[in-house]
C-alpha positions as CSV (number, residue, x, y, z in Angstrom):
1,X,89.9,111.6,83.4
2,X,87.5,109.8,85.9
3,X,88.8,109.1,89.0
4,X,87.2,107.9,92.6
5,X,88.6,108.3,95.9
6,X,89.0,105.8,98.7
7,X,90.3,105.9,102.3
8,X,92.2,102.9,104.4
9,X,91.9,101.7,107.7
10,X,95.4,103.1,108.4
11,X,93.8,105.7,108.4
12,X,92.2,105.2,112.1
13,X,95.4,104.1,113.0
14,X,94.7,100.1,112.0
15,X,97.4,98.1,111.8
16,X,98.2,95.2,114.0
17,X,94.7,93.7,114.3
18,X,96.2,92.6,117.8
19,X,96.9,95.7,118.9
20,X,94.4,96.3,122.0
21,X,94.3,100.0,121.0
22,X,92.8,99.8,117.8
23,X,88.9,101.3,117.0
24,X,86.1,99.3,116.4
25,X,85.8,98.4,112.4
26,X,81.7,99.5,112.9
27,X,83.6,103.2,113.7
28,X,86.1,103.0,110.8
29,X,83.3,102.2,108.4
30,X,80.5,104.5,110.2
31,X,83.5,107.6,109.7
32,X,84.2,106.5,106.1
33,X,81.0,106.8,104.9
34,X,79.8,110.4,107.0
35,X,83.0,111.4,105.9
36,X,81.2,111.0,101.9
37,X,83.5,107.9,100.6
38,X,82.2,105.0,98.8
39,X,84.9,102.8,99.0
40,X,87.6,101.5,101.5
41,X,90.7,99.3,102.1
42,X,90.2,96.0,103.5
43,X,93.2,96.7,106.2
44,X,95.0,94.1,107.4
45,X,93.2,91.2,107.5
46,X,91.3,90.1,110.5
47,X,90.5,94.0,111.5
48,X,87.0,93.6,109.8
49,X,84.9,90.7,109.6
50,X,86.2,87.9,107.9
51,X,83.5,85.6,107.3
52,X,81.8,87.2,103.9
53,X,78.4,87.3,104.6
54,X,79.4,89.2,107.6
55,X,81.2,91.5,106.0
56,X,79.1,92.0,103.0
57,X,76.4,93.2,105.4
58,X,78.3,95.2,107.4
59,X,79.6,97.0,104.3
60,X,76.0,97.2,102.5
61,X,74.6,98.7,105.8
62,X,77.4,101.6,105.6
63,X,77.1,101.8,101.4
64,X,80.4,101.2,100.9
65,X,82.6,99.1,98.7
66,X,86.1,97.3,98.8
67,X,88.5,98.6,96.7
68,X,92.0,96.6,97.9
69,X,93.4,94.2,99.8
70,X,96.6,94.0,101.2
71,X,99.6,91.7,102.0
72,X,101.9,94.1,104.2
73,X,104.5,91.2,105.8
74,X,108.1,89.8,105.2
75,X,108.5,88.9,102.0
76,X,111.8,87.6,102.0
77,X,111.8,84.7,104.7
78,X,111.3,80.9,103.5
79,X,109.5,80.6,107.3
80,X,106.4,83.4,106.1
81,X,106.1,81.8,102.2
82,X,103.2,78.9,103.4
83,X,101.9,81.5,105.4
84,X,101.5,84.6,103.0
85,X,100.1,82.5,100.1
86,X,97.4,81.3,102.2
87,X,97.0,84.5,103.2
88,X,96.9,85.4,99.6
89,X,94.0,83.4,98.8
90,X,92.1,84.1,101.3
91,X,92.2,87.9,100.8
92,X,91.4,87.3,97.4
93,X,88.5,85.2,97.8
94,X,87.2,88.0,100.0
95,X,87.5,90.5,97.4
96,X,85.6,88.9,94.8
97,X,82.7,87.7,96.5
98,X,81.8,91.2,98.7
99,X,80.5,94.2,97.2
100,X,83.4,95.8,94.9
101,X,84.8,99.0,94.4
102,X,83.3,100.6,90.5
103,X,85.9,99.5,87.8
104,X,86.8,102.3,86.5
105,X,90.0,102.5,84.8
106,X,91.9,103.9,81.9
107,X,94.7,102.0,80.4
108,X,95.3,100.5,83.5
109,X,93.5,97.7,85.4
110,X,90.7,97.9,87.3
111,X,89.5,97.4,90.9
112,X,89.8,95.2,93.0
113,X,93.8,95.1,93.7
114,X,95.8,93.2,96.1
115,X,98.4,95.6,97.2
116,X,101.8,93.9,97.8
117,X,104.5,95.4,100.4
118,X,107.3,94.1,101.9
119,X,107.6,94.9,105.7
120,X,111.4,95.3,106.0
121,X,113.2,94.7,109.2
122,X,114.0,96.6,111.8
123,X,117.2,97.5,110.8
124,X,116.0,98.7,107.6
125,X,113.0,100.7,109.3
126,X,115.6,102.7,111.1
127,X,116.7,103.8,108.1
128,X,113.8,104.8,106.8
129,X,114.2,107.8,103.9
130,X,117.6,107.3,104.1
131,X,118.9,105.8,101.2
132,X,122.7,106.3,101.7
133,X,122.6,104.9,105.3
134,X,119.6,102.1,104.4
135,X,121.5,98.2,104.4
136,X,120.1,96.8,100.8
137,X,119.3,93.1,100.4
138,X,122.1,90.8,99.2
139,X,120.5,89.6,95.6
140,X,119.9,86.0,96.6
141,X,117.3,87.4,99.1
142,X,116.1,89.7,96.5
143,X,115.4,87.0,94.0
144,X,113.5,85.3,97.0
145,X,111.4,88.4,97.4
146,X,111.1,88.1,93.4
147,X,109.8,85.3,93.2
148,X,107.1,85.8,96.4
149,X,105.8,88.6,94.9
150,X,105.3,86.4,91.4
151,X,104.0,83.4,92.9
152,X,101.1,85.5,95.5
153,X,100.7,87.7,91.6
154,X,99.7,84.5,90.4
155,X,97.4,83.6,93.2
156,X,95.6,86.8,92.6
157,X,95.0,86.5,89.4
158,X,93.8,83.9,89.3
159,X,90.7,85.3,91.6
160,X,90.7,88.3,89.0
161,X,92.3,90.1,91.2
162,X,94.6,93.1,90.2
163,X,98.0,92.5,92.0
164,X,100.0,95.8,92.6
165,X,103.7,96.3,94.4
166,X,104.1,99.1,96.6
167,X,107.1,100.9,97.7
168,X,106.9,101.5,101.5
169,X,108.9,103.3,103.9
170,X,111.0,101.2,105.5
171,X,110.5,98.3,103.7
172,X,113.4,96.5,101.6
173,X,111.3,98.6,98.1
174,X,111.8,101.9,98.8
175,X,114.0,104.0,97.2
176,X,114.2,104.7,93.6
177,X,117.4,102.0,92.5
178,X,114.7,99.7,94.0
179,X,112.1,100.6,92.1
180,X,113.6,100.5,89.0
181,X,115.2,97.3,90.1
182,X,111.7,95.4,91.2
183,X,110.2,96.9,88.0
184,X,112.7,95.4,85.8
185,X,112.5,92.1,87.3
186,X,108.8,91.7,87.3
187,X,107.3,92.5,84.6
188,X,103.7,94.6,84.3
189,X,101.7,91.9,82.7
190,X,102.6,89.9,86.3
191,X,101.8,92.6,88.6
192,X,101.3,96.6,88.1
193,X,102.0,99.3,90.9
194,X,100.6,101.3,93.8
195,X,102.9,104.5,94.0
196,X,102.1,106.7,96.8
197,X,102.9,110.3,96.9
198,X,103.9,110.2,101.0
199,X,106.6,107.0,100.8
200,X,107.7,108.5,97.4
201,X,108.4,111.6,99.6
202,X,109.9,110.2,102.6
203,X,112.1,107.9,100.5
204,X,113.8,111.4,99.4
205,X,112.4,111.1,95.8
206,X,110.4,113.6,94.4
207,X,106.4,112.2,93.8
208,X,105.9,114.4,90.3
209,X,109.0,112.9,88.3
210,X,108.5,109.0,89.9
211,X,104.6,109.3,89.3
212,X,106.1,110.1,85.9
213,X,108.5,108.1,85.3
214,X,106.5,104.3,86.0
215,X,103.2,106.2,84.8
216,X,103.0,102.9,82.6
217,X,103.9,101.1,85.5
218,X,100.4,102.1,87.6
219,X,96.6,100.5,88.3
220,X,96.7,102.3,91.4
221,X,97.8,105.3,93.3
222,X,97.4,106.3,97.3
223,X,98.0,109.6,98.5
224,X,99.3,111.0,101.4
225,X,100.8,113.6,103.0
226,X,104.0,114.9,104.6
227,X,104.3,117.3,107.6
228,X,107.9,118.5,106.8
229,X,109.1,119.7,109.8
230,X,108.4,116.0,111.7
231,X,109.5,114.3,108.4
232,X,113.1,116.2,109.1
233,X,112.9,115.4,113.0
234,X,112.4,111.5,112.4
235,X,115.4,111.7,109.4
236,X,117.9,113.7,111.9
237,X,117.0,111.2,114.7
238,X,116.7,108.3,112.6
239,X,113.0,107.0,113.8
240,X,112.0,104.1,112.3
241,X,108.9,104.8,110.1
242,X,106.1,103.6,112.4
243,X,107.5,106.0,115.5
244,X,107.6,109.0,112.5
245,X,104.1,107.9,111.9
246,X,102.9,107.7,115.2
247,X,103.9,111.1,116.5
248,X,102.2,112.5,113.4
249,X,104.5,112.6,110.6
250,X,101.7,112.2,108.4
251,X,99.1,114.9,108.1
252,X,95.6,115.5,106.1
253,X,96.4,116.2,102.4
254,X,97.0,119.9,101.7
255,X,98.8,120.4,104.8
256,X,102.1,119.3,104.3
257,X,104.7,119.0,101.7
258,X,103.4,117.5,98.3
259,X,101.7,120.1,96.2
260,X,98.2,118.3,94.9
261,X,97.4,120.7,92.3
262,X,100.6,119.9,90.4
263,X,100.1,116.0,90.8
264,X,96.4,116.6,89.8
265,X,97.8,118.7,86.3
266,X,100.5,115.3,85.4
267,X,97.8,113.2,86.0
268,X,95.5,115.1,83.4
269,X,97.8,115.2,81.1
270,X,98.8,111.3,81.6
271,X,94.8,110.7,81.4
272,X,94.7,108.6,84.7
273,X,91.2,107.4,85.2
274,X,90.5,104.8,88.2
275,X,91.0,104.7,92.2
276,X,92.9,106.5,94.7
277,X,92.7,105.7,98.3
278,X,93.9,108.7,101.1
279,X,95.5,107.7,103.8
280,X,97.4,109.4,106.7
281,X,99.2,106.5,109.6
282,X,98.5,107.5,113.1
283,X,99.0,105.9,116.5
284,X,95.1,104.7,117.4
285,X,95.0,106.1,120.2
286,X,94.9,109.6,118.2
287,X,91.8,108.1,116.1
288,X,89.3,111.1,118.2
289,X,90.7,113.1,115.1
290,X,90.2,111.0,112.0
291,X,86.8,111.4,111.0
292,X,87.7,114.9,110.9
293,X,91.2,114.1,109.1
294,X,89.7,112.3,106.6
295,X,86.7,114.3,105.3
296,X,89.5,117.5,105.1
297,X,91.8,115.1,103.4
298,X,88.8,114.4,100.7
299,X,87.2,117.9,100.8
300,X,90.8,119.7,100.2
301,X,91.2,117.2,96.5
302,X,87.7,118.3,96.0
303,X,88.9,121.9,96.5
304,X,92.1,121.7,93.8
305,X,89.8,119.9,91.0
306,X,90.0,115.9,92.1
């Protein structure tokens, strides 16, 4: 089992790349790197330099690779389709010409992925980890989102890029019936998948038996965790996922809920070898505590036998 460890802008609270409260991307990747990683998310895109010389400097100056991309957006609208395939390709034509994350990998694909998320709605964002309450697309939109996930899986590959779907909190794949829905419809030789311990946890499900369960299913995996206490306060008062994240649902790993040690045991016994990338969401204008979030996130795997 050989297996590397990435972080994620989210991680310094990027997300809008409009948002005026957002760090500098010199600070994200000055913190990744004292913080001993090697590799990193691309975030979403516009946070770091887009032009590639740019950025391949900027990463080569901080030793660090690019292990994922991300399209995190509506995936259901006609209106975003134009958009989020250009997006696609340009993402993808990042990836493969700045310095990459090592390709190490089992049975599963290597580096670099495009990780694919639908955004949701608000509506379904209020009903985050909720899957009684959460309103589930009618099945024409879902064979729209079907078919945008296939069509910017295509794109990717052919860039040689990996593309992987990931269920997210809030978003209309989330809970398990989803899951076993989108995995159905799209088969693993189109696109593989990013579980992730925390949004397997907030969606109610527990992160050993669905790691598991679409073990066949994964090229990628990104870890998180759950302070339990906030998790229940944003599920009593129905918060929508970003507010849960933003008064610090999320926590450094071995400090909330998942236990690390087990998931490390399934995944020596399933043989994983490849990437996983930590991240813990935060409002940005709480970043003064992620370098120090991040290294403990890291250090704690370190401590169970990552």
């Amino acid at each position: 089992m050989l297996i590397r460890i990435a972080n994620a802008p989210c991680s310094w609270g990027v997300d809008d790349p409009q948002n005026p409260f957002l760090p500098s991307w010199e600070k994200v990747l000055s913190e990744a790197a004292q913080a001993g990683y090697k590799s990193l998310e691309l975030g979403p895109w516009g946070f770091l330099p887009t032009d590639v010389d740019e950025l391949t400097a900027a990463l080569n100056k901080y030793q660090l690779s690019l292990v994922a991309g991300t399209i995190f957006d509506d995936l259901v609208s006609e209106e975003k389709a134009a958009e989020l395939l250009e997006l696609t390709h340009k993402i993808c034509k990042t990836l493969v010409n700045v310095p990459v994350a090592e390709k190490v990998h089992g049975s599963n694909l290597p580096a670099p992925y495009l990780v694919i998320i639908d955004f949701g709605d608000a509506e379904r964002g209020r009903f985050a980890g909720q899957s009684t309450l959460a309103p589930r697309l009618p099945e024409e939109a879902w064979q729209r989102m079907v078919k945008r996930i296939k069509d910017i899986s295509h794109i990717a590959g052919q860039y040689g890029v990996r593309p992987v779907i990931h269920p997210h909190a809030g978003g209309y794949i989330e809970f398990i019936d989803e899951v076993e829905k989108i995995t159905a419809a799209i088969p693993h030789e189109i696109a593989g998948m990013c579980l992730d311990t925390g949004h397997i946890y907030y969606s109610g499900s527990d992160p050993l038996r669905v790691l598991k369960r679409y073990f066949e299913r994964i090229d990628y995996l990104h870890f998180k965790d759950v302070n339990p206490e906030r998790y229940s306060h944003a599920i009593d008062n129905q918060l929508d996922f970003f507010t849960a994240c933003a008064e610090g649902v999320m926590c450094p790993l071995g400090q909330g809920a998942i236990d690390y040690s087990a998931v490390l045991a399934l995944l020596k016994k399933q043989d994983y070898c490849g990437w996983i990338t930590i991240e813990q969401e935060r409002d940005p204008r709480n970043v003064e505590t992620s370098l120090e979030d991040v290294t403990a996130s890291r250090h704690y795997l370190q401590s169970v036998g990552f």
